[in-house]
C-alpha positions in Angstrom: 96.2 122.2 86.1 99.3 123.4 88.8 102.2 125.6 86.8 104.6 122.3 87.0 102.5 120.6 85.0 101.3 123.2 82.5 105.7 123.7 82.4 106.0 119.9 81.4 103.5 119.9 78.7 104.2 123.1 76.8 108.0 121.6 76.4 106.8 118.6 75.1 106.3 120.2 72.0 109.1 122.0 71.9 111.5 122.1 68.4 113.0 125.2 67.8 114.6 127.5 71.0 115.7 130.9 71.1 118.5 131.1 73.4 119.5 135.0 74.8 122.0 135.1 76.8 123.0 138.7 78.8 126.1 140.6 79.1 125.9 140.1 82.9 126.2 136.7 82.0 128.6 136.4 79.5 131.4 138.6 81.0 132.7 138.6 84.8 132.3 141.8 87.2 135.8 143.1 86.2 134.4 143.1 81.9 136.8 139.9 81.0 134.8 137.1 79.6 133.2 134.4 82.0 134.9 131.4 80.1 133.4 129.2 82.5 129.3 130.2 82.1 130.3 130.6 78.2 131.8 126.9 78.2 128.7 125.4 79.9 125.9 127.2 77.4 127.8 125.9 74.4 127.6 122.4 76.0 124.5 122.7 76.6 123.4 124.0 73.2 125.4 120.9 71.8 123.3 118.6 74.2 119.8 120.5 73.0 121.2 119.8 69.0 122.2 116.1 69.9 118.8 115.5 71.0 117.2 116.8 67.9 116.5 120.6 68.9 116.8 123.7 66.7 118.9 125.9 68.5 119.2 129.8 67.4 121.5 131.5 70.5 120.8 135.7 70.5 124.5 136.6 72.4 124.9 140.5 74.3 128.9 140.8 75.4 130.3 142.1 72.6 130.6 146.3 73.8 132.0 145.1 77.5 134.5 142.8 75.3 135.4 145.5 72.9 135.5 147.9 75.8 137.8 145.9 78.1 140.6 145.3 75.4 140.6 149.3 74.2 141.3 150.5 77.6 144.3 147.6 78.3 145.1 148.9 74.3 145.0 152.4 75.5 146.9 152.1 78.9 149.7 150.5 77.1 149.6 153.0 74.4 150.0 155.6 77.1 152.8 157.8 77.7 152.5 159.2 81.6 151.8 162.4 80.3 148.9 160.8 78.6 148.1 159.7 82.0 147.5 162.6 83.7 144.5 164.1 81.5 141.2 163.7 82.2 140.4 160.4 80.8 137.3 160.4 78.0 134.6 157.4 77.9 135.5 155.2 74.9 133.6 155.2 71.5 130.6 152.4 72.4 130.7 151.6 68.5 134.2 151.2 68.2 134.1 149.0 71.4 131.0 147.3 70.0 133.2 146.5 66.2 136.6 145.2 68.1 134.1 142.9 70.9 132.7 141.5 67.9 135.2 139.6 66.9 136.3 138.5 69.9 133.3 136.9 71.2 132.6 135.1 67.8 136.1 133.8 68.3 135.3 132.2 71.4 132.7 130.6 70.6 133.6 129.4 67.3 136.5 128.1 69.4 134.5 126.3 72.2 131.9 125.2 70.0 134.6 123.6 67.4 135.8 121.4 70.7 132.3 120.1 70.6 132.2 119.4 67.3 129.3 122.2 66.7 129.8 124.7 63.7 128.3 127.8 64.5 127.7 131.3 62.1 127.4 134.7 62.8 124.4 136.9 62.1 124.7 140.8 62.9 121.1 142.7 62.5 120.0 146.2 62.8 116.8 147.9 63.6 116.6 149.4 60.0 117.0 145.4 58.6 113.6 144.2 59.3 111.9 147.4 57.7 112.3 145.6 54.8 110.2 142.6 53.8 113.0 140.8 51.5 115.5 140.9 54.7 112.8 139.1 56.9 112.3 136.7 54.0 116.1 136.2 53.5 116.9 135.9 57.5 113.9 132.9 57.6 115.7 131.6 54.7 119.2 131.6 55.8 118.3 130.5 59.4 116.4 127.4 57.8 119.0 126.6 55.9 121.5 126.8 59.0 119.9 124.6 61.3 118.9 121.8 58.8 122.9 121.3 58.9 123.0 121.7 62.4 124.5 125.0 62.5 123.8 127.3 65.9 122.8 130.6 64.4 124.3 133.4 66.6 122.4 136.9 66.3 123.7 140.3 67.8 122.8 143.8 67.1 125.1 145.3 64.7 126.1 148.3 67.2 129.4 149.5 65.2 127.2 150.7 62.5 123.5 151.0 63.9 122.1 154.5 62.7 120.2 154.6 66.5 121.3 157.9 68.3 121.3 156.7 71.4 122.6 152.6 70.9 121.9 152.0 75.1 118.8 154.3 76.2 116.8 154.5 72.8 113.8 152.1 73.4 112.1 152.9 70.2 111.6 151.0 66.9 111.1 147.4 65.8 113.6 146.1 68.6 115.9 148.0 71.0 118.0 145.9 72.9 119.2 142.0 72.7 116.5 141.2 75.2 113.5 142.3 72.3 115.6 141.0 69.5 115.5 137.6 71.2 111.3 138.2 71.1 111.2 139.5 67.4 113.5 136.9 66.2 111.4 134.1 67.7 108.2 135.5 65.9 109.9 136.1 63.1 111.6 132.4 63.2 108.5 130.8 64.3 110.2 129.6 67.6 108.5 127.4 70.2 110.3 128.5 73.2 111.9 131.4 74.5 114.7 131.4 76.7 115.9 134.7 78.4 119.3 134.3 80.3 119.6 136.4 83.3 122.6 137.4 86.5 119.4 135.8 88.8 116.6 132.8 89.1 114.3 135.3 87.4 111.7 137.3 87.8 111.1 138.4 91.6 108.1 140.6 93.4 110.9 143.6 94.3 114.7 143.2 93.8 116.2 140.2 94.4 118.7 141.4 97.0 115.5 142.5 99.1 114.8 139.4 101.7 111.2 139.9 101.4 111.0 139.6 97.6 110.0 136.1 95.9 110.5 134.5 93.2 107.3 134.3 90.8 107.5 131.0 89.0 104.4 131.7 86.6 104.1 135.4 85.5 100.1 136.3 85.4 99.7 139.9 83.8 96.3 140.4 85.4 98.0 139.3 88.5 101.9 141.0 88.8 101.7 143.9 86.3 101.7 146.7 88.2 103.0 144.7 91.4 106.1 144.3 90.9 109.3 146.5 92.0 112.4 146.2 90.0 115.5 146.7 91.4 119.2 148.6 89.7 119.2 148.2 85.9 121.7 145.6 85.2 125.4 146.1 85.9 126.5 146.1 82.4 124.5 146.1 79.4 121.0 147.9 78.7 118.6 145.7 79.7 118.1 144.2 82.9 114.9 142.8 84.3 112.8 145.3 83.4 114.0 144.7 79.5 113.7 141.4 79.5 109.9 141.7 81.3 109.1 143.6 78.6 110.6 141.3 75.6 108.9 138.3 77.6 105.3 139.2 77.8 105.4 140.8 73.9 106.5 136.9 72.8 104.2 135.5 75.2 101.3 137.3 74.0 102.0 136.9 70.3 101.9 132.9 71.5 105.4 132.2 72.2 106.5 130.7 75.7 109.2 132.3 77.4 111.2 131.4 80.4 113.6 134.1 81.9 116.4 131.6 84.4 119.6 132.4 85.6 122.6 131.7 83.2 124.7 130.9 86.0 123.5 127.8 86.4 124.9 124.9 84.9 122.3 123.1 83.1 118.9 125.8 83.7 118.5 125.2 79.7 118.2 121.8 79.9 116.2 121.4 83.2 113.4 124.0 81.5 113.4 121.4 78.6 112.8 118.6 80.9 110.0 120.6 82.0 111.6 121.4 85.5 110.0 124.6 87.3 113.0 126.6 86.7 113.0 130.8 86.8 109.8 132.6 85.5 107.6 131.2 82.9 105.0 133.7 80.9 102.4 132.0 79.0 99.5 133.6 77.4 97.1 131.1 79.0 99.4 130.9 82.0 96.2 132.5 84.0 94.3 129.6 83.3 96.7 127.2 84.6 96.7 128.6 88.6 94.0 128.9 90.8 93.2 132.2 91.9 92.9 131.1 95.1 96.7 130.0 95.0 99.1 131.7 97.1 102.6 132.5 97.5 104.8 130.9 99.9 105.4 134.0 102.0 101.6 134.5 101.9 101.3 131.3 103.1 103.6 131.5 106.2 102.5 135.2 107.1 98.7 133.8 107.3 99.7 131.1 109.1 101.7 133.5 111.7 98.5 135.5 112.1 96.2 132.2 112.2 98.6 131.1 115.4 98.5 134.8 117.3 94.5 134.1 117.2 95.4 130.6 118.6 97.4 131.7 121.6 94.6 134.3 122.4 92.4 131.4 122.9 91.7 130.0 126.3 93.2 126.8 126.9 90.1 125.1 127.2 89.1 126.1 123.7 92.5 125.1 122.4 91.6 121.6 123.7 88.5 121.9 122.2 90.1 122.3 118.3 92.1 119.1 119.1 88.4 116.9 120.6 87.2 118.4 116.9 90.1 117.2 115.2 89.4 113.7 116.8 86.2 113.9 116.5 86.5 114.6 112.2 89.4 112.2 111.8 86.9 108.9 112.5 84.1 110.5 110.9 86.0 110.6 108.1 88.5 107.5 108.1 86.7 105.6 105.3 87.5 108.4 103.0 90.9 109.0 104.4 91.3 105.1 104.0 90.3 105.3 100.4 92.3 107.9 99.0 95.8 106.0 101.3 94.9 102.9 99.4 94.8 105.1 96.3 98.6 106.1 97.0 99.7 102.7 98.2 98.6 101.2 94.9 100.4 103.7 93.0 103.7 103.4 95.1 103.6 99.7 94.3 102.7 100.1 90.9 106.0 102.9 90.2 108.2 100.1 91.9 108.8 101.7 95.6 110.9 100.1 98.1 108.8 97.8 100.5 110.1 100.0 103.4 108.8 103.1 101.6 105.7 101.6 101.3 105.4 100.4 104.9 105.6 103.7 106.1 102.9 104.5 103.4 100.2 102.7 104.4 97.7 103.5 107.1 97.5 100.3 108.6 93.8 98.9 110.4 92.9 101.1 113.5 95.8 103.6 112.7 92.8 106.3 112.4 91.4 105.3 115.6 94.7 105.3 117.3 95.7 109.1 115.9 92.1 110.2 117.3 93.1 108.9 120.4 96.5 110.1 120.6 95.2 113.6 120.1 92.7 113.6 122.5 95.0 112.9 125.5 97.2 115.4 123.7 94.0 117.5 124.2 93.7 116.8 127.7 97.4 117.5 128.7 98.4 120.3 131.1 97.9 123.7 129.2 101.7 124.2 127.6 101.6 128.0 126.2 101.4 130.5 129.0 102.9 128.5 131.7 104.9 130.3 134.6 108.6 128.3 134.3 109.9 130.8 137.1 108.6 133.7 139.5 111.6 136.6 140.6 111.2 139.6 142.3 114.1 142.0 140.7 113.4 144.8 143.7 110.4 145.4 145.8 107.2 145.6 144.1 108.7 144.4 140.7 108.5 140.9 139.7 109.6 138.8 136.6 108.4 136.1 135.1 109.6 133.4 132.8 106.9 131.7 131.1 106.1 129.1 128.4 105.7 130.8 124.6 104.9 129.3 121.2 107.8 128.8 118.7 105.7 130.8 115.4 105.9 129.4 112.5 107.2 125.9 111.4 107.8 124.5 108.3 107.7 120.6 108.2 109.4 118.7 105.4 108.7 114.8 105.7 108.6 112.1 103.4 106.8 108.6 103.2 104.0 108.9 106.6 101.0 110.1 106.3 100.4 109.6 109.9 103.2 112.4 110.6 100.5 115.2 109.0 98.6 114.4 111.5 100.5 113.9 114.6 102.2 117.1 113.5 99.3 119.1 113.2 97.9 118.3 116.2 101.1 119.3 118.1 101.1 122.8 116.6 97.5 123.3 117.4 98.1 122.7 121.3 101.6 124.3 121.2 100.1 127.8 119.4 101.6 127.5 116.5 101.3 127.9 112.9 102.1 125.4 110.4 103.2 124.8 106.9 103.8 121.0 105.7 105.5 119.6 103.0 104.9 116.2 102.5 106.1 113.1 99.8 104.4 113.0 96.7 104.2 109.2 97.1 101.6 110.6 100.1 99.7 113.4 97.9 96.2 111.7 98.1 96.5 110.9 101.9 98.1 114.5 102.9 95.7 116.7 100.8 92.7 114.8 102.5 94.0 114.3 105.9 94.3 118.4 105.9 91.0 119.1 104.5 89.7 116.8 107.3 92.0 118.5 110.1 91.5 122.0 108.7 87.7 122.0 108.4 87.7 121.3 112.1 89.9 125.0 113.0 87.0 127.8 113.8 86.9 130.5 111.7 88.2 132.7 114.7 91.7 131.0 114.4 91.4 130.6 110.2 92.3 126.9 108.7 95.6 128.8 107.1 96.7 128.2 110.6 97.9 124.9 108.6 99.4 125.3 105.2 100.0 122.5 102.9 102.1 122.7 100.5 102.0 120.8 97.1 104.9 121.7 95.1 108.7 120.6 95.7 109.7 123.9 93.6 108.4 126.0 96.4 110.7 124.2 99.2 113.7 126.6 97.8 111.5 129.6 98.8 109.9 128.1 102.1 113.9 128.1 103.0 114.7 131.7 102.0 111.6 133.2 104.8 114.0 133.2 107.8 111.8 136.4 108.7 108.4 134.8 109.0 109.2 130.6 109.6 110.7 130.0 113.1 111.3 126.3 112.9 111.9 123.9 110.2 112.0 120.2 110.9 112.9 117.1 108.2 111.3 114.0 108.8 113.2 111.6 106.1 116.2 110.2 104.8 119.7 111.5 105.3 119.9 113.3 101.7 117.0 115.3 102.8 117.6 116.4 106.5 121.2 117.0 104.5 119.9 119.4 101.8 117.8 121.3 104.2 120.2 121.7 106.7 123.1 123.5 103.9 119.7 125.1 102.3 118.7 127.3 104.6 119.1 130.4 107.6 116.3 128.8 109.8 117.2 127.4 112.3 116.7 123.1 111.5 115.9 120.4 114.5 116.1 116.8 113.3 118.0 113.8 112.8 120.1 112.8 109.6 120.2 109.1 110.6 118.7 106.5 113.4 122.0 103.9 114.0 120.3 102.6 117.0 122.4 99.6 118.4 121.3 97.0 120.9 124.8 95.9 122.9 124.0 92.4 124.6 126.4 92.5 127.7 128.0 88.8 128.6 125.6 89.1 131.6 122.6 89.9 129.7 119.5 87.2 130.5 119.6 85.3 127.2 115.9 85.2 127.1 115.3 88.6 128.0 118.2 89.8 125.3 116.2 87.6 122.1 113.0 89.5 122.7 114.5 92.7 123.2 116.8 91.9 119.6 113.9 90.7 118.1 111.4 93.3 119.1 114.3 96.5 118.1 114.4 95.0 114.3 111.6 93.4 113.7 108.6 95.4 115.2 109.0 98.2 112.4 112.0 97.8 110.6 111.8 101.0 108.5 111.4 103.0 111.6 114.3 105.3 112.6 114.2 103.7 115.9 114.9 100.2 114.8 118.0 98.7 115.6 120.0 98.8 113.1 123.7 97.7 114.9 123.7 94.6 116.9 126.8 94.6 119.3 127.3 91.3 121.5 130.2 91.0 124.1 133.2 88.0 123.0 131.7 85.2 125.5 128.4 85.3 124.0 130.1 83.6 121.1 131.6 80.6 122.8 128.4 79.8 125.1 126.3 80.1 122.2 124.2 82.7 122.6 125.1 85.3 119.7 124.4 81.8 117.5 120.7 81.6 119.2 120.3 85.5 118.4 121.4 85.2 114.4 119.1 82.4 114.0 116.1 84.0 115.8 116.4 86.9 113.8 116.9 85.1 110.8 113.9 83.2 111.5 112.0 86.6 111.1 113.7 87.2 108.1 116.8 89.5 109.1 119.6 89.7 106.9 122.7 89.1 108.4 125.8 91.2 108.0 128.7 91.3 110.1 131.5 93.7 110.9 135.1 92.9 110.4 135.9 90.5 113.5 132.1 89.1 113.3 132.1 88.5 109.4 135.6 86.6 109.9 134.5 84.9 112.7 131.2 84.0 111.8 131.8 83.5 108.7 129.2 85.8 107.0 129.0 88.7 104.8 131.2 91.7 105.4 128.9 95.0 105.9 130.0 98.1 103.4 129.8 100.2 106.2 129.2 100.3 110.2 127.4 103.6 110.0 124.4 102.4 108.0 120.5 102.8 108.2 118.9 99.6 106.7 115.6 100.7 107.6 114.2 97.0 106.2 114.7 93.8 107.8 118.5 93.3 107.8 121.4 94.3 110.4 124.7 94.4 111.1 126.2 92.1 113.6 129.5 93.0 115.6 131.6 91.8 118.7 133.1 94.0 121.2 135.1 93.0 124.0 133.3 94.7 127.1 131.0 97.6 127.5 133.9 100.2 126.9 134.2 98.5 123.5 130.6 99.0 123.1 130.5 102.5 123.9 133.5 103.5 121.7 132.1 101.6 119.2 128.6 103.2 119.5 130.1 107.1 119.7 132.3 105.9 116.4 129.8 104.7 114.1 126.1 105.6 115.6 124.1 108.7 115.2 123.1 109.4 118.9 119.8 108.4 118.2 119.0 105.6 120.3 121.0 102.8 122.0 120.1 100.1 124.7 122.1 97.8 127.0 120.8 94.4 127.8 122.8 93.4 130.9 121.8 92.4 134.7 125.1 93.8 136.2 124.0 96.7 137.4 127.1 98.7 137.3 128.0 98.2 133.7 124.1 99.4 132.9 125.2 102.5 134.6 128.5 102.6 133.0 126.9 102.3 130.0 123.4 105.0 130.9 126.5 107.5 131.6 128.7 107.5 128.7 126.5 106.9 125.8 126.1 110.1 123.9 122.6 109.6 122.4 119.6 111.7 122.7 117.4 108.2 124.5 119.3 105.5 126.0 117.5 102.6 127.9 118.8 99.5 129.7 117.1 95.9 129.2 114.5 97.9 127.0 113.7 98.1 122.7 114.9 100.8 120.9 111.3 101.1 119.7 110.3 102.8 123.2 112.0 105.9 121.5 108.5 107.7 120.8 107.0 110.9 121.3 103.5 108.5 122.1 105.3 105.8 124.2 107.3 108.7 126.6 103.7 109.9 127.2 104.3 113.2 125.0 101.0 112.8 123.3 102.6 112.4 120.0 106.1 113.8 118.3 106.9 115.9 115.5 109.8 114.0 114.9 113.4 112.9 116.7 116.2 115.8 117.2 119.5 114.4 117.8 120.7 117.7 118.1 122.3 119.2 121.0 120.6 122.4 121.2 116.7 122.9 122.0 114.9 119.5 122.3 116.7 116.3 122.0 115.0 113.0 121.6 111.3 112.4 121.0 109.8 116.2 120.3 106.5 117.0 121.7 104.8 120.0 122.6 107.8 121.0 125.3 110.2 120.9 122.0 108.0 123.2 120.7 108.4 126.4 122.8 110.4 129.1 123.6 110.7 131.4 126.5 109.1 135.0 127.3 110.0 137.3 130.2 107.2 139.1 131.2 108.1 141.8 134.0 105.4 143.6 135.9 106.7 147.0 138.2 105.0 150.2 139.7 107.2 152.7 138.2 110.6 151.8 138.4 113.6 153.1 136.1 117.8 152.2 135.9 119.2 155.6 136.2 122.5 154.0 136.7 121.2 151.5 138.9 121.1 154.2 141.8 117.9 154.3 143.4 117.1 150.6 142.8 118.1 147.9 145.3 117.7 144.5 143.8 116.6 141.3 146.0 116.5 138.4 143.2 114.3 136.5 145.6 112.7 133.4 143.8 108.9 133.1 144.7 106.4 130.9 144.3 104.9 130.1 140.5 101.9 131.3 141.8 100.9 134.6 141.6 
């Protein structure tokens, strides 16, 4: 069972929460309350008790409160003289009495605007030494939430007999953090919710880049392993504490969750059995496979699977890819299987058609991927190649030559087919690989790499291609701008979207494919209804379709943009038309000239000339791919020229737009980006540059004794 779903099931069961929230949390930097994080727990608390739950909320705050209004008492109190003394630490249990009453006014306040009555509970260590106390807190606390009262517990610091209030970790509990854990024992709670300043618990401190978030806490596993970082700004506790409090309720067969209470809505995305923070689980061992590792160890093995690569000779690069051919038709009834599997289930949860269309693994697809890679195999050897020969001076010569990328992390939804075109372009480029594909694809992914990675020699390591199975770990694939190169999106706009604001690494990709096909007034009209027709209707949910049909004003009156609607309708199309075409035509309006369909329907528009065209293309396309249907050759050029896009063709479908059809081998996706590779991406988009430089000797010293030639030579040494 993977930790996401162990997290959903535990919840399921879920009736009574103890909520702790931290003084980090409730009160800014500066020791003033954090209204706003205070404002979205009590909402939340009354969302958890509208939907039925118990809620019993364990608040810290109340000594930074207490403290913060003494010294503004104390300043104004002040005479200058005062001033000028040495100033002495204020009394923590006098801060600890006047905090008190400040924070149970807020949040009787804020929890009366949401109709939520809420009582105040103040314990002490010495309390639960005796038996009819424990007894009379179960009691009072029942009583409580059967009226839906949120019971709010704090250590009574004004008139605790501990010597030491914040360093004493002795007794039954010595901080909010292990009160939170006692009181759910002794309240027979179901869950455990620990508040934190951060997402939770981390390998080393969060502020280290290198450190990751563990999502499932195994004792065997992280005791001992982890490095905390500075005990929390204000407060006690900090991670360390809470640690602590967490594996004690754990153990004694309470959940806990340790989040970040800066979140909105992290108590409510725990109960919907989201992976959120750090979960510890007494059986949380059981749940994932030893074998499992972390993301980091994932893309550090595949960094040192893709140095073997490179120190391969080309011909025993090639040789993987033959393998990789070779396994993928052995194996294509059970690849088969398992994508019929997924396209069952897609149709059965109610999946768009064009979603499933991209799905499926259509008869002879297999055969064609083997292919594909095997001239891939058979291309000129990419890594190592000589790009340029100089000699700097005599008997010193530098040369730029061809270099893998590292590391790249692939995020694509919907195609199976893209694992494996994907793959096989890392392989040949030297490079390491980590993919992240749809769920809808989980069956056809997980077996598609089990095929491609039992084919890697053991010299090289199949963690030269990581897969990765869990969306939660996508957050902390983005954070390893040390160790991933390279991230690419293959999907919809929302995606490419969120990974491009998500991340440091550097992102190649396209957010959407507004393809257009602008039929000039020259245009052959035959020529111009298969090239409409093929541009939609060959693979409508391709990002290559045409999406954007543009027609110059004649073609209305001679009747050809009337031939074109009704062909494509004919195939199905919907028709949509843009402002002067929908009045004209008389057909419906579209919502919006920058729109992907990606199914069979289009938008229809007329332009008066090619200039129209163009400014009409550079306003509403996404400099994908756009064509030119037109026999004048002067406005084709016109039109080659100006058109911003990463492909554009004359008399020619949009569907050319392919990694396979330009003769790359295959593509790891389209970049309409500006910098790197644009277009198709094959193996060139897939490498830098290295300098190598080879001398007898030579040294700067002020460029003195050095006379420099810069005399290009030949690329062969």
């Amino acid at each position: 069972m993977e930790a996401t779903d162990s997290t959903r099931a535990f919840v399921k069961d879920v009736k009574r929460v103890v909520i702790k929230v931290g003084t980090a949390v409730v009160t800014r930097a500066d020791g003033r309350l954090a209204l706003g994080r205070l404002g979205s727990l009590c909402e939340q608390i009354h969302e958890l008790n509208y939907q039925g739950y118990e809620v019993i909320l364990v608040t810290s705050g109340a000594v930074g409160v207490g403290r913060q209004r003494l010294r503004y008492r104390k300043l104004i109190n002040s005479s200058f003289a005062d001033l000028q003394k040495p100033q002495v630490e204020l009394d923590g249990k006098a801060c600890a009495a006047v905090g008190q009453n400040g924070l149970m006014a807020l949040y009787d306040t804020l929890f009366s605007q949401l109709d939520v009555t809420s009582a105040q509970l103040l314990v002490t260590d010495n309390d639960f030494r005796d038996p009819a106390f424990r007894n009379q807190l179960s009691e009072t606390v029942k009583s409580l939430l059967s009226l839906k009262v949120v019971p709010i517990f704090n250590e009574n610091d004004a008139v605790s007999t501990r010597k030491a209030p914040y360093e004493d970790s002795s007794g039954i509990f010595w901080d909010n953090d292990s009160l939170a854990a006692l009181l759910a024992l002794e309240l027979k709670a179901d869950l455990l919710v620990l508040l934190s300043d951060v997402d939770g618990l981390y390998s080393g401190p969060p502020s280290d880049p290198h450190s990751e978030l563990i999502h499932t806490y195994i004792k065997e596993r992280h005791e001992g392993l982890i490095t905390f970082g500075d005990k929390s700004r204000v407060g006690r506790g900090g991670m360390t504490a809470k640690v602590k409090a967490a594996v004690y309720a754990a153990y004694a067969g309470i959940p806990v969750v340790i989040t970040s209470g800066f979140a909105v809505d992290n108590i409510l995305k725990v109960l919907n059995g989201k992976r959120i923070g750090t979960l510890f689980h007494r059986d949380a061992s059981k749940w994932v496979p030893q074998g499992e590792v972390s993301a980091r160890e994932m893309a550090v093995a595949a960094r040192e699977s893709s140095r073997r690569l490179q120190a391969l000779s080309s011909h025993d690069r090639s040789k993987i890819l033959l393998d990789v051919a070779d396994s993928l038709e052995v194996n294509e009834k059970l690849i088969i299987a398992e994508n019929e599997a997924d396209v069952a289930h897609a149709q059965q949860a109610g999946y768009e058609n064009s979603l499933v269309s991209r799905l499926a693994l259509k008869p002879g697809k297999i055969s064609s991927l083997a292919n594909a890679i095997r001239v891939l195999a058979n291309m000129e050897e990419p890594v190592g190649r000589v790009l340029k020969r100089t000699e700097l001076s005599e008997g010193f010569v530098l040369e730029k030559t061809s270099s893998a990328l590292g590391v790249l992390l692939i995020i694509f939804e919907s195609r199976p087919d893209a694992l494996v075109q994907i793959a096989s372009l890392a392989i040949r480029s030297g490079n390491g690989l980590l993919l992240k594909g749809g769920k809808e694809a989980r069956r056809s992914n997980a077996i598609l790499h089990k095929v491609i990675t039992s084919a890697i020699p053991k010299s090289v390591g199949e963690r030269l291609i990581g897969l990765v199975t869990s969306r939660e770990e996508i957050p902390e694939l983005l954070k390893l701008d040390d160790v991933i190169d390279l991230v690419i999106p293959r999907g919809s706009n929302k995606l490419v979207t969120q990974i491009k604001t998500s991340t440091k690494i550097p992102v190649l990709g396209h957010a959407d494919g507004i393809c257009h096909v602008y039929v000039d007034k020259s245009a052959n009209r035959d020529m111009a209804k298969q090239i409409v027709l093929d541009a939609k209707t060959d693979y409508p949910a391709a990002c290559n379709a045409m999406e954007t049909l543009l027609v110059h004003k004649d073609l209305l009156e001679n009747g050809i943009l009337n031939e074109l609607i009704m062909e494509l309708q004919i195939k199905g199309v919907k028709i949509f038309g843009g402002p002067r075409a929908s009045s004209l035509l008389n057909i419906p309006e579209a919502h919006s000239l920058h729109h992907e369909y990606s199914s069979l329907a289009c938008t229809v528009e007329i332009v008066d000339d090619v200039n129209a065209a163009i400014d009409h293309i550079h306003q509403h396309g996404s400099a994908h791919t756009d064509c030119i249907v037109t026999e004048d050759h002067e406005v084709a050029e016109l039109f080659l020229r100006q058109v911003d896009s990463a492909a554009v063709f004359h008399n020619a479908s949009t569907r050319f737009s392919d990694g396979f059809r330009f003769g790359l081998g295959a593509e790891v996706g389209i970049s309409t980006s500006r910098i790197h590779a644009r277009g198709p991406v094959g193996v060139e988009g897939l490498l830098t540059t290295r300098w190598i430089a080879r001398g007898s000797g030579q040294v700067v010293n002020g460029d003195k004794g050095i006379v420099y030639t810069h005399k290009d030579l030949s690329l062969q040494a």
